[in-house]
N, C-alpha and C positions, 0 to 999 in steps of 0.2 A: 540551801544557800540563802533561799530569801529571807528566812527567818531567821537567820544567823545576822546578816546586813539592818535586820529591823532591830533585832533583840540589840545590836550597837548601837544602831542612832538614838534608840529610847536609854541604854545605858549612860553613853554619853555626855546626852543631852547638852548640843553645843550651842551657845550662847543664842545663836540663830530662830531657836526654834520655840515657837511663842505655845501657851499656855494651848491654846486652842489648836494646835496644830499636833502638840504634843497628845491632845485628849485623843484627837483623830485619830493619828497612829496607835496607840492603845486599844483603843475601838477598833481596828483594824485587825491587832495583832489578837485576841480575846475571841473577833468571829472565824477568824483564819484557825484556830487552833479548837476551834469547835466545833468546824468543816471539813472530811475526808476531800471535798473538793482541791483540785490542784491549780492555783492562785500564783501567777508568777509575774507580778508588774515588775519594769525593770525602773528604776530611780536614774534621773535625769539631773546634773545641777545647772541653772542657767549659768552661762557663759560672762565674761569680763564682767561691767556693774552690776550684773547679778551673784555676781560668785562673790561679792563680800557679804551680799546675803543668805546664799547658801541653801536657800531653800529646795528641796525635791517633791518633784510629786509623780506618783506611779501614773505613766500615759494612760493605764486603766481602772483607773482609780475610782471606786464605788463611789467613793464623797470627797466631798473636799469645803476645808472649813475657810468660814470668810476673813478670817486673821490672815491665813497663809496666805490667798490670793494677794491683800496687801502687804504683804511681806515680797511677793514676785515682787509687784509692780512698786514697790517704794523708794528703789534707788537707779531709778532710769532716767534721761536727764530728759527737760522740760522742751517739749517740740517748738518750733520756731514756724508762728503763724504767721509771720510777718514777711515770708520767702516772695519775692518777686512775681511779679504777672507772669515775666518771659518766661520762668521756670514752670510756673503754673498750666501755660501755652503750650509748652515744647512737645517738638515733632516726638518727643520719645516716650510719646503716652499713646503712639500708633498700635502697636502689638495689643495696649489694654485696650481702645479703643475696637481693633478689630476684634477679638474676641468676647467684646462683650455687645457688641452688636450679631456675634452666632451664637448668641444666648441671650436675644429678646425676650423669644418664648418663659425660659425661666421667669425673664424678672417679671412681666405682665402675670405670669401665675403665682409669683410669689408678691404678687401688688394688689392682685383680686382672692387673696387666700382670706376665708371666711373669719381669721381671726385677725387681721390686717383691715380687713374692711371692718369691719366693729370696735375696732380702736382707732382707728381714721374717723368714724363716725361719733364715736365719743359714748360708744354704748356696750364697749366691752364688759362685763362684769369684774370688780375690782379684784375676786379673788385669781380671775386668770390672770390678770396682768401680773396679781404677784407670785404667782406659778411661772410665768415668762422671765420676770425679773429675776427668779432665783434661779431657773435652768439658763440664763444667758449669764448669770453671773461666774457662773461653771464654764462656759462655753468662752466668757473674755480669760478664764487665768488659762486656758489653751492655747490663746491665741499669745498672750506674754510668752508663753515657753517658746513657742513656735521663734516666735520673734528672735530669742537669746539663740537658738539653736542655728537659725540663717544667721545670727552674727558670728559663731562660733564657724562656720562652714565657708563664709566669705573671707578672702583675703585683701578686698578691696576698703581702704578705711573709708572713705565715704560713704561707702554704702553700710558699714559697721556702724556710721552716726546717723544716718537715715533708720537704720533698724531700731536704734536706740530711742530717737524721736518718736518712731511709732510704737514703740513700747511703752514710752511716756503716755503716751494718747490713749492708749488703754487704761491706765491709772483714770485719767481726765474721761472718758466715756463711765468708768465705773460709778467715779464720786459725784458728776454731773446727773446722768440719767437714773441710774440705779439707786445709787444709794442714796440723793436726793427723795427720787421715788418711794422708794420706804418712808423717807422723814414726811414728805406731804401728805402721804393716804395713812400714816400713822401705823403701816403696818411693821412688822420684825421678820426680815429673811430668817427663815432655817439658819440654825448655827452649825449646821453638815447641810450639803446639799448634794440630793441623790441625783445621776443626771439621771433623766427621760432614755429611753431607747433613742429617738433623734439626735435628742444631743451627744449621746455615748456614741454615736455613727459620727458623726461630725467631726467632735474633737479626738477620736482615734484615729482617725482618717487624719489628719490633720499632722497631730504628732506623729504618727508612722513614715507619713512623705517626709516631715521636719527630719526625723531620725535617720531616711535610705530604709528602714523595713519595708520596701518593696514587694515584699513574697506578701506579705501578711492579706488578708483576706479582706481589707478597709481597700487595699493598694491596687491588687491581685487582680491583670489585666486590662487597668488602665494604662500602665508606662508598657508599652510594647515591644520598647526596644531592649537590647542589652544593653543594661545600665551597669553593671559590672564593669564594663569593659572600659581603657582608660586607664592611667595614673591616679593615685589619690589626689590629688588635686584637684585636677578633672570631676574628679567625682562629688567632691564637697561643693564647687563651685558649682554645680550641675544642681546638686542637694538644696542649696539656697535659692535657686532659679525656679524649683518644684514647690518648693515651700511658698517663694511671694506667690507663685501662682495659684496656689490655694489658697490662699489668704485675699490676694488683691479683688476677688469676687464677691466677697463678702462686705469690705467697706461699699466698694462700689454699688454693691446691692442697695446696703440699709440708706446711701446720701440720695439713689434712685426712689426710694420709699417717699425719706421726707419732703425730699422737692417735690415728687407729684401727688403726695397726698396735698401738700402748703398749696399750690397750684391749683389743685381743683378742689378745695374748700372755699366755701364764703368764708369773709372775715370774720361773719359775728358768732359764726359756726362753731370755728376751731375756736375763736375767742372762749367761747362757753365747754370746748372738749376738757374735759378732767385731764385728758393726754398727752395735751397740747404740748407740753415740755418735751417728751419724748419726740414731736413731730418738728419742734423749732431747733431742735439740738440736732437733726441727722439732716434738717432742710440748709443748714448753716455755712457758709463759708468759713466756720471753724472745721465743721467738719470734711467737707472740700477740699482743703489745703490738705490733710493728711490724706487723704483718699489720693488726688495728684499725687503725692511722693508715691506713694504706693504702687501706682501702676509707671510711673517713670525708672522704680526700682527696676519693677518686676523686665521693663525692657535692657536697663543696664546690664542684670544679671544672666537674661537669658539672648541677650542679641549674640553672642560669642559661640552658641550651642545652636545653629541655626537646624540643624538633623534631627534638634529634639524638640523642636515646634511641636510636630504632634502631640506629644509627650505634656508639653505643657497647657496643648487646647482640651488636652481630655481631662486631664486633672482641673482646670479650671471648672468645665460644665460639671464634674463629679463635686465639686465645692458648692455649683450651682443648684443642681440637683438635691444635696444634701443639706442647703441651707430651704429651700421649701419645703421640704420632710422635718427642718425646725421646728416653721411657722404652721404646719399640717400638725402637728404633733400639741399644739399648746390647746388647753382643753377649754373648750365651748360648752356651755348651758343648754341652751336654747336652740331651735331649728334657726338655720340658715338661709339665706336667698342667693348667695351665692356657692357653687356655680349652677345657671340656671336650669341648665340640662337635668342635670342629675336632683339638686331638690327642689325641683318643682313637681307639683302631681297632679297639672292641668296637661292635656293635649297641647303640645305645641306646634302649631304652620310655620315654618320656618322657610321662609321664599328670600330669594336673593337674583339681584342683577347679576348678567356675564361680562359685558364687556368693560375692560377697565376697571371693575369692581373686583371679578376672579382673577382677569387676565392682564397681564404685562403691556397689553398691545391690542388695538382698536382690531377687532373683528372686517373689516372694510378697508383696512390699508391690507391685511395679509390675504382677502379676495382680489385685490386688486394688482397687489404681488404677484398671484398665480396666472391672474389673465397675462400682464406685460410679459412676465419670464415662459409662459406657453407660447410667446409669438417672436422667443430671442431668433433673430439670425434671420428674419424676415423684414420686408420694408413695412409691415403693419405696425412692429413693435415700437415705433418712436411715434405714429399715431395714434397709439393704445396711448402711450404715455401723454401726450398731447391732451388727448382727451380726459385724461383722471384730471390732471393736471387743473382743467377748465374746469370741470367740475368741481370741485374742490374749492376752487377759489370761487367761484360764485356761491355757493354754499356757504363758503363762511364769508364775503361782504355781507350778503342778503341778509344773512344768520345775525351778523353785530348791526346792522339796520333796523335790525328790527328789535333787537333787545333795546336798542338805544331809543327807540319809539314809545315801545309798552312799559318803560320802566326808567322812573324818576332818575338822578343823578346819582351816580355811587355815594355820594357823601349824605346822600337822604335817607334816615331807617326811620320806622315807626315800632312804639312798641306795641302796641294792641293787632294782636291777629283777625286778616280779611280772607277767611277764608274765599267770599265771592270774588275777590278782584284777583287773587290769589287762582281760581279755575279759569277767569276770562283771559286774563293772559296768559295760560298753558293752552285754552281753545286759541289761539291766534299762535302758537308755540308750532297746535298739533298741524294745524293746516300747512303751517311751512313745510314740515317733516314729510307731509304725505305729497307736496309739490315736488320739494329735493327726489324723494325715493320715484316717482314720476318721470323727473326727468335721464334719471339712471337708467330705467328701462327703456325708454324710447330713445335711447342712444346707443342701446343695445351693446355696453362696453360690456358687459357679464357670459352673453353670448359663446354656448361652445366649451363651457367651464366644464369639464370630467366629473365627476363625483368622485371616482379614483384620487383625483389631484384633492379636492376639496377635501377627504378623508385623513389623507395624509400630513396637508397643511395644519390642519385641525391639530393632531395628534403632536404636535411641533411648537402650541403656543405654548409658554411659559406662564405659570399661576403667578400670582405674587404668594411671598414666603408666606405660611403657616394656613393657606387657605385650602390647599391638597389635603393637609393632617388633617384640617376639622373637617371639611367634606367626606374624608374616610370614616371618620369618627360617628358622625352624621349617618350616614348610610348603615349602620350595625344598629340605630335606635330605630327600629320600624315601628316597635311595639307602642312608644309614646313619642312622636315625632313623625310629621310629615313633609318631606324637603320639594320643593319646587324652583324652579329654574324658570326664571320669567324676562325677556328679551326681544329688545328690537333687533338683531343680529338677524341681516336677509339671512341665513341659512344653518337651520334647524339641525343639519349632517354635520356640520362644523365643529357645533357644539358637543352634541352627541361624540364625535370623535376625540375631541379633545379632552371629554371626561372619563370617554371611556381605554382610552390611552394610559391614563391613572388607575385604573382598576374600578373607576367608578359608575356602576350601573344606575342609573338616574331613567324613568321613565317620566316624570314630570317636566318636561319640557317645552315650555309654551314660548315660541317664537315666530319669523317667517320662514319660510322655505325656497331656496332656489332651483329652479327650473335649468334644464340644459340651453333653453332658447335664450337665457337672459333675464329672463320674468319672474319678478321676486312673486311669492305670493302672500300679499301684502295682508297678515291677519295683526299683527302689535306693530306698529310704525310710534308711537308719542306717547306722552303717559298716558292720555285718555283712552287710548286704548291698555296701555297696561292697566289701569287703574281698574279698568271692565272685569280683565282678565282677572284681577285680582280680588273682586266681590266674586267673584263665582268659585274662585279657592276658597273663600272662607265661607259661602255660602254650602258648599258641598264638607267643609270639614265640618259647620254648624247640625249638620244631619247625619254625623257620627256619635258627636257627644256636643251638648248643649255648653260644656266649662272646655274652653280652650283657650290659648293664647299665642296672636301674631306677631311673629318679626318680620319686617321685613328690612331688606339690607340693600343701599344700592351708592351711588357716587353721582348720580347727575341731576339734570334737570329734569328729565325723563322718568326722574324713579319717585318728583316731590308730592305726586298724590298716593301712589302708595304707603309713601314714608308716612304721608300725615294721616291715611287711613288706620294703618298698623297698632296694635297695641304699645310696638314697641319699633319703632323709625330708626334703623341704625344707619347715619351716615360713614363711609369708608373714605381716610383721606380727606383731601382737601380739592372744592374746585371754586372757583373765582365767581360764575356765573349763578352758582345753586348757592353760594354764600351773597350773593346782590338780591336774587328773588328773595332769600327770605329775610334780608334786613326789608324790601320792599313791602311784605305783606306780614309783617311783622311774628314770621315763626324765629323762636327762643332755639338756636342751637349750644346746647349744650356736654361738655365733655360727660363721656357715659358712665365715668368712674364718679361725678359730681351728681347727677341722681342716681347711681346705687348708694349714694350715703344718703342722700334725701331717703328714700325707700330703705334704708336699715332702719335710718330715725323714727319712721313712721312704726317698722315693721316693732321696733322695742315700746313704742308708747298705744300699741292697738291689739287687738285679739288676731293679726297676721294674715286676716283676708284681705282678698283683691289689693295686694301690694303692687302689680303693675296694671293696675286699672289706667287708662289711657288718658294724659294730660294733653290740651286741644291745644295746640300751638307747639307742642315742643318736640324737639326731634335730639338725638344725642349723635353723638360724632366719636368713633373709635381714630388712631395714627395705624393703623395697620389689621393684620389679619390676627398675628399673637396678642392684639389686646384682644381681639371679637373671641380668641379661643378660649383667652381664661375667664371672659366674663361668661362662656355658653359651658363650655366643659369643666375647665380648673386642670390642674397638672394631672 
């Protein structure tokens, strides 16, 4: 049958079908009849302003020529950039909003993808980019079809002129990035372009949700429900709701790319990237605006199908998923630095702060939890509380007294790093710490504390997201990697239960310990003490192998001379106080995504040794635990 449907369209030959398209099929039909293989693409025509153009293209289509594609996209009407703030605002970007915040992870791993980082950096090789240019070129006339096919499925006309819009915009992404691309670097796309295995994942995946081929094996076990079931109606409109959900991940991906590669590049940087077009056009409020309609669709079409949320959050990450098996898939030259886990081939000490840094919630409010709640229904318990209470607050007056003493005015930074003045005032820090922790015991509030209770509590804190996964992850590299857990946290059980709650067996544990009588045993109270603890990690991994290298990871004041010991200082978050000392003593915190492109730069213009050789003053800053995961692992 197929060849009967081809052997017409080439008899035909209806005004529609341009020279280049016509050669396609030819070429098509010549390997097909020179192949006992069984080839059954089905032919799709786009819907309303596509159907005066008429074009088809097999969802599985070995190649596809770059006439055809503009032939999709050549009579879609011209998107309207000029749409309103309030519309840009609206609450009905909640559903994209939420689902693309439970797919962090992805975007940070497709942010730190080793081909993403070398064209952010402006040192990708030109022939890959135009290997990327010609598999996305395949990968946008997918997304046209998709487009016509959710107009053809919707019976809502504004959303029919919304789809059209963004079909337009694909025309406008093609001739701006792409095919510009070509004309500046002088190169000539393939006149067929074969996709990659990613891309043929992607865009059949894509057309199959567009289509309802459900069963098919791109589909097969994401939509879990019965999707049959229902009036055709139902089912088309459900169809369109699947489809933007596939799609809306992907705008939203690539305008995440360019705003935070634009963000954390210097200006004279990307000014000099060859790339740079590519990173100003997805960083753009041109681009923006259609990314918004997209996921305001995507709520229009599917707020009415509320049963089939799931439905729509797994196809979204499966869009997710398959779009970093895009950027995973586009071919590199050269060794990589990212992700650092896996190509690097030094020893790595990989030390990290608990409280706050791992955990959701201060180590000392959930001790302090267990005492009050051990004494409910007693006349001690509102004296337990009394007493936190007093503690607490003297702690922190004394605590901003004293910052306000050793340390200039918020509004005063220097740029040149001290380091000396920078330890004198962490020695005036630790002495506090070791007074507070002092008077905690001789007030005997801790007194009587179970290990039973403390076990339990433990096992009950909450990680912050993505810090479970890579500590798992973490724990399977023994062979090159060695993980330590380094903490003021009075009580060493706590910890220990809390990781090991997770599945995770950690014997590097260096903290204090609590006592049943109340009596911390005060061994890491302030950095200077972690900072001890932390020459003796590296002095004992130094007498495994002589080539190693440190991260250490933490969030506070208390972590700033290890940060600044470390090969590699990674700050987590944001804290007010650790950002005042080091405008004070002038340490450079810098976003961690902004010296890995430092360090690609370097790594393309030198023979690739000691690329994280330690800069004295500077420390980098991750927003969360899914960036720390794609810069150490990668997807």
């Amino acid at each position: 049958m197929f060849m009967l449907k081809l052997q017409s369209l080439l008899h035909k030959k209806p005004r529609w079908i341009s020279q280049s398209l016509l050669g396609h099929c030819h070429d098509t039909l010549s390997s097909h009849s020179r192949s006992s293989a069984i080839w059954r693409p089905r032919f799709h025509q786009i819907s309303n302003p596509l159907k005066e153009v008429g074009l088809s293209r097999p969802a599985a289509a070995a190649e596809i020529s770059l006439s055809s594609i503009r032939k999709i996209l050549g009579h879609s009407q011209a998107f309207n950039h000029h749409q309103s703030t309030r519309e840009m605002e609206s609450p009905k970007t909640a559903l994209a909003k939420k689902l693309w915040e439970m797919n962090q992870k992805e975007a940070y791993c497709a942010l730190y993808q080793p081909f993403v980082v070398a064209m952010a950096a402006g040192t990708l090789p030109l022939e890959s980019f135009r290997d990327y240019i010609a598999q996305d070129v395949f990968y946008l006339a997918a997304f046209a079809e998709a487009y016509g096919l959710a107009v053809e499925n919707t019976d809502d006309e504004q959303a029919k002129a919304v789809l059209r819009d963004l079909q337009h915009h694909v025309q406008e992404e093609l001739e701006q990035v792409h095919l510009s691309a070509a004309q500046t670097f002088g190169f000539q796309l393939p006149s067929k372009i074969v996709p990659n295995t990613a891309t043929r994942a992607y865009t059949e995946f894509l057309l199959a949700v567009a289509k309802g081929d459900l069963s098919s094996r791109w589909v097969s076990g994401i939509v879990t429900r019965n999707f049959s079931s229902g009036d055709e109606l139902s089912r088309r409109r459900k169809l369109a709701a699947f489809t933007m959900a596939a799609l809306t991940p992907c705008m939203r991906l690539y305008a995440f790319l360019g705003q935070e590669i634009k963000r954390r590049s210097h200006i004279s940087v990307l000014k000099a990237n060859p790339y740079v077009k590519w990173v100003e056009t997805y960083a753009s409020t041109d681009f923006e605006a259609p990314t918004l309609q997209s996921e305001i669709l995507l709520h229009t079409l599917a707020s009415p199908f509320s049963e089939e949320r799931e439905n729509v959050a797994s196809l979204y990450n499966r869009a997710m998923e398959l779009e970093i098996g895009f950027f995973a898939a586009q071919t590199l030259s050269d060794k990589q630095i990212v992700p650092l886990l896996r190509s690097s081939e030094t020893h790595i000490i990989l030390v990290s702060d608990f409280d706050l840094t791992c955990t959701l919630e201060d180590s000392c409010s959930v001790l302090a939890r267990l005492v009050i709640s051990a004494a409910n229904g007693t006349a001690k318990a509102k004296d337990l509380e009394t007493k936190w209470a007093e503690l607490g607050t003297q702690y922190s007056l004394e605590y901003q007294k004293l910052l306000d003493r050793i340390l200039p005015s918020s509004g005063e930074k220097t740029d040149e790093y001290n380091p000396h003045g920078l330890r004198e005032a962490l020695k005036e820090l630790s002495d506090f710490e070791g007074e507070a922790n002092a008077r905690v015991i001789q007030s005997e509030f801790l007194a009587g504390l179970r290990t039973e209770s403390v076990l339990q509590a433990g096992s009950r804190i909450p990680f912050y997201q993505g810090c479970e996964q890579l500590l798992t992850a973490v724990s399977k590299l023994k062979q090159s990697l060695e993980f330590h857990i380094l903490s003021v946290c009075w009580s060493r059980t706590l910890i220990q239960s809390s990781l090991s709650s997770k599945g995770l067996q950690f014997t590097n544990i260096h903290s204090n310990e609590l006592g049943s009588d109340g009596r911390i045993d005060r061994r890491i109270e302030s950095a200077l003490d972690k900072e001890h603890v932390f020459k003796e990690i590296l002095g004992q991994g130094k007498q495994k192998t002589a080539d190693s290298l440190s991260i250490y990871v933490g969030d506070s004041v208390t972590d700033l001379l290890c940060l600044m010991k470390a090969d590699i200082g990674i700050v987590i978050g944001q804290s007010s106080t650790l950002d005042r000392m080091a405008a004070n003593f002038g340490i450079k915190m810098l976003p961690l995504y902004t010296g890995l492109l430092q360090r690609e730069q370097q790594r393309s213009s030198s023979d690739g040794r000691n690329l994280w050789s330690k800069f004295e003053g500077v420390l980098y800053r991750v927003c969360s635990w899914n960036e720390l995961n794609a810069f150490l692992l990668g997807s």
